[in-house]
C-alpha positions as CSV (number, residue, x, y, z in Angstrom):
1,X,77.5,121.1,102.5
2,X,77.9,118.8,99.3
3,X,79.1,115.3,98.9
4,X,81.2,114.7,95.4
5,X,82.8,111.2,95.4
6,X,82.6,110.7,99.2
7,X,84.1,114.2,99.6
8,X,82.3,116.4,101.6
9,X,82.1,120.3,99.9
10,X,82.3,122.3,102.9
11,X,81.2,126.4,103.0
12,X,82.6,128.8,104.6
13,X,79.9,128.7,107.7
14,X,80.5,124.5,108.0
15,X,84.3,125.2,107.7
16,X,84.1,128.0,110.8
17,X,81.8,125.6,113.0
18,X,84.6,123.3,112.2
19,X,87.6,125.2,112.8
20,X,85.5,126.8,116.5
21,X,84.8,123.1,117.4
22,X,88.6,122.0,116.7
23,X,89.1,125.1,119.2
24,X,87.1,124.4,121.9
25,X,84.1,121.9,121.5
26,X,82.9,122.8,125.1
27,X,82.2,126.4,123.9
28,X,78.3,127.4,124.0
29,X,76.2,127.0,120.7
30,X,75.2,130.7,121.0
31,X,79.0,132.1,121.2
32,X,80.1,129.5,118.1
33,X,76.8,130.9,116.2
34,X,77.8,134.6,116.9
35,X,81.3,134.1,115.6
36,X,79.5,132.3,112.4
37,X,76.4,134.9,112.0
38,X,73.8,131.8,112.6
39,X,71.8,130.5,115.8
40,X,72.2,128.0,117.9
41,X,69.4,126.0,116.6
42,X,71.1,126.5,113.1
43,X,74.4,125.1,114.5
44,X,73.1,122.1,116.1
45,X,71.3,121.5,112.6
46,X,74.3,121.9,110.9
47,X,76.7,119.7,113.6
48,X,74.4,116.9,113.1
49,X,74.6,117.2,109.3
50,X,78.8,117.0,109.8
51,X,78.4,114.3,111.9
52,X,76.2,112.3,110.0
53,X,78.1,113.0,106.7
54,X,81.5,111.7,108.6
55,X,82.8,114.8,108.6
56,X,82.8,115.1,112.7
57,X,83.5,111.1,114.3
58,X,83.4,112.0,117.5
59,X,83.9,113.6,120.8
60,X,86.9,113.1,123.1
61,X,88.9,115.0,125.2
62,X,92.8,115.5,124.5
63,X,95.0,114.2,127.2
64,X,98.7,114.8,128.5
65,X,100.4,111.7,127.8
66,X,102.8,112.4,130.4
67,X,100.6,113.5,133.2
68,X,99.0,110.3,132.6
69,X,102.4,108.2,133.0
70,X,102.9,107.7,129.5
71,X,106.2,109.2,129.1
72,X,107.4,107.1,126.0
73,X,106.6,107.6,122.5
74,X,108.4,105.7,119.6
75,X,107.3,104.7,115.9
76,X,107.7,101.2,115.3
77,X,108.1,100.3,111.9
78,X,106.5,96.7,111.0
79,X,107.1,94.7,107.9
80,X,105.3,91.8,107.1
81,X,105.8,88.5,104.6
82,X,102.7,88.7,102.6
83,X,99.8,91.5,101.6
84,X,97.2,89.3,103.3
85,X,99.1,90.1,106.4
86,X,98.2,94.2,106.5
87,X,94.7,93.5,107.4
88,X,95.1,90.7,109.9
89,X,98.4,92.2,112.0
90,X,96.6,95.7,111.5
91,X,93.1,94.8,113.3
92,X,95.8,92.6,115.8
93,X,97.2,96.2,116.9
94,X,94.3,98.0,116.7
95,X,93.5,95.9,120.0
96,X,96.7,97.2,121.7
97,X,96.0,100.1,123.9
98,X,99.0,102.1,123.8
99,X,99.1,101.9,119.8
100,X,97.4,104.9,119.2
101,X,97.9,105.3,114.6
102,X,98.8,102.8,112.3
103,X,99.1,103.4,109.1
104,X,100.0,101.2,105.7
105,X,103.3,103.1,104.5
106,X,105.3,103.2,101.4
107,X,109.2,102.5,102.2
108,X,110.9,100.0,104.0
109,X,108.0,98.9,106.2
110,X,104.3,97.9,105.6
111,X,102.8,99.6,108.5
112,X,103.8,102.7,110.7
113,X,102.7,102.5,114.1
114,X,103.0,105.2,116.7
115,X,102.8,104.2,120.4
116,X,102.9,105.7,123.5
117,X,104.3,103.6,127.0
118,X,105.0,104.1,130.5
119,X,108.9,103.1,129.9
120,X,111.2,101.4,127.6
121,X,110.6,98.0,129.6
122,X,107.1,98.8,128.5
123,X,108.1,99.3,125.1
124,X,109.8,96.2,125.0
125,X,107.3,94.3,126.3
126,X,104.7,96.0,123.1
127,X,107.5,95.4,120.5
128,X,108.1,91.7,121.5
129,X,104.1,91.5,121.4
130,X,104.2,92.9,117.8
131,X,106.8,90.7,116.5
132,X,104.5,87.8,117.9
133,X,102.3,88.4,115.3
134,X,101.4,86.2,113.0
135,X,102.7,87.8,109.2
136,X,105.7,90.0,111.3
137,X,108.8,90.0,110.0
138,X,111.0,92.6,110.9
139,X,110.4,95.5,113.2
140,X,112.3,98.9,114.0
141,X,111.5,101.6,116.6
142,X,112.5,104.9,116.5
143,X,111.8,106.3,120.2
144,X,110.9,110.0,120.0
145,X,113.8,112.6,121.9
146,X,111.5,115.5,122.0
147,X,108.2,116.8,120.6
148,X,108.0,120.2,118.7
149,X,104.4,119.2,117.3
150,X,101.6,117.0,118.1
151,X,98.6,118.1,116.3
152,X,94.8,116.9,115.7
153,X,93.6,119.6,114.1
154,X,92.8,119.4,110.3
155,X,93.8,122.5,108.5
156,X,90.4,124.3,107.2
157,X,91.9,127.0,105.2
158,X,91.6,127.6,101.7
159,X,94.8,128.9,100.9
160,X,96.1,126.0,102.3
161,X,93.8,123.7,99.9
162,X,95.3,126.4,96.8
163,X,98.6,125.8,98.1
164,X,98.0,121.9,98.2
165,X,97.3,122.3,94.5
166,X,99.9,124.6,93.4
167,X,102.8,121.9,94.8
168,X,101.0,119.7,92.8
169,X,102.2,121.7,90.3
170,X,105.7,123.1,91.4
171,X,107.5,120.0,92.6
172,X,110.0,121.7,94.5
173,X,107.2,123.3,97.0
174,X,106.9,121.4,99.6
175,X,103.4,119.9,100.2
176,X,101.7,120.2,103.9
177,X,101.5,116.4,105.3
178,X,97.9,115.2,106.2
């Protein structure tokens, strides 16, 4: 593993911890060193190097939204009146449970948020909280029908990296979205 310009150069042995761990990271040390060719005290080594290099931030287990009662997702679109605002109303939702990304967008909005809620009374309730913010302007929610794909896992592969870099290239390919 190299760092160039806080980019971490994965090999292929990080980049098949990384793609066992994004599988299951409750598998043994011993069985994700087998399917690597290295031993367990060579993966915890190398783990720790990930983790301290950024590349792994953390453990967590991934839940069922819906099991849980939280049977609402939407995407609230958030403008704000100034660009001192991002940082301010973006550290204010970061303190709201049931936002779970926000990001600073291009388009019509400043910030994308994605929420999930128990209803749309809920959802109400989180949008009229949002608005409250100091800097809000405007918001819009989109509330989300059905889900084809929900997805964590970063894409390891090569080919998708040369394909990344071929659209670059060919505007009419269609680039993967990170």
């Amino acid at each position: 593993m190299k760092i160039h310009r806080n980019v971490v150069e994965l090999d292929a042995i990080d980049r098949g911890i990384l793609e066992g761990l994004q599988d299951n990271c409750k598998q043994s040390l011993a069985v994700l060193g087998e399917k690597v060719g290295l031993s367990a005290p060579s993966i915890v080594d190398r783990i720790h190097k990930l983790e301290e290099a950024g590349v792994i931030r953390g453990w967590a287990a991934q839940l069922d939204a819906r099991r849980m009662g939280k049977d609402v997702t939407a995407f609230i679109g958030v403008s704000t009146d100034r660009p001192a605002a991002i940082r301010s109303v973006g550290r204010e939702v970061a303190l709201i449970d049931e936002v779970l990304d926000c990001h600073h967008v291009t388009g019509s909005h400043t910030l994308m948020l994605k929420v999930k809620t128990r209803s749309t009374q809920t959802l109400e309730g989180l949008i009229d909280r949002v608005r409250d913010l100091d800097g809000v302007t405007r918001t819009e929610t989109m509330i989300v029908l059905s889900t084809h794909i929900e997805r964590s896992r970063i894409s390891l592969s090569e080919e998708a990296d040369a394909d990344d870099d071929s659209a670059a290239h060919h505007p009419r390919r269609l680039r993967s979205a990170s």
